[in-house]
N, C-alpha and C positions, 0 to 999 in steps of 0.2 A: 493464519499466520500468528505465531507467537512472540513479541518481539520484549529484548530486556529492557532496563533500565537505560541503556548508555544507547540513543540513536540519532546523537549527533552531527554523522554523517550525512542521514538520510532524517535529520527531524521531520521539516513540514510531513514530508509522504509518510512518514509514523504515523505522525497527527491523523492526519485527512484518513489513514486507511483505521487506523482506532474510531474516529468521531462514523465513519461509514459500515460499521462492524465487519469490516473486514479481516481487523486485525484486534490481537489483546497484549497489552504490556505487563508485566511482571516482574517480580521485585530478583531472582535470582536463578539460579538454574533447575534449584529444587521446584521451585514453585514453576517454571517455563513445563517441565515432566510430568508435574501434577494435571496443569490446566491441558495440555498436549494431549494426557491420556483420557480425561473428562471430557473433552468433546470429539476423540476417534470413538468413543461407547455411547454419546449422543447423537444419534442419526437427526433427529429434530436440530438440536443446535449446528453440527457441521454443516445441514442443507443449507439453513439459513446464511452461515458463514460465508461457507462456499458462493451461494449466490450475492452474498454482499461482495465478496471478493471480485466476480468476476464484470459486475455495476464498476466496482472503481475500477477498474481495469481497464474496463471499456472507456466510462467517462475521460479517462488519459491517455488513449492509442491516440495517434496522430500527434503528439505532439513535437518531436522531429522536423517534423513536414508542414507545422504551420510556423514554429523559431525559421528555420530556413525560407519558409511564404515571406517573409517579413524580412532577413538579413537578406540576398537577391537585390530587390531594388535599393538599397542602401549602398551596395557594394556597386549595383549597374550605375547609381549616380553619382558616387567615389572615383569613378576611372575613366 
């Protein structure tokens, strides 16, 4: 994943998936093209990406399912 400058929206999960190499930031869209095509032509680097990618992935499934573990008895002892 290559992400720009502006991820505002989604900062923390920028963070977390930058600091877990998952993901790389960059300063514009020339440069998002450059990095993009430098690691589809490194087999070595996109492994590694790839597999940090799918670590943070994993680390974060379920998370749905344990905010709702948690709002349930909140809400069963609300009513």
């Amino acid at each position: 994943v290559v992400v720009g400058p502006h991820t505002f929206n989604f900062a923390e999960a920028a963070e977390q998936a930058i600091e877990a190499g998952a993901a790389l930031r960059v300063g514009d869209a020339a440069e998002a093209v450059r990095v993009a095509l430098e690691i589809a032509t490194d087999p070595q680097r996109r492994s590694r990406m790839a597999e940090s990618a799918l670590a943070f992935a994993g680390a974060h499934r379920g998370a749905s399912e344990r905010i709702l573990g948690r709002l349930l008895p909140l809400l069963d002892a609300a009513s």
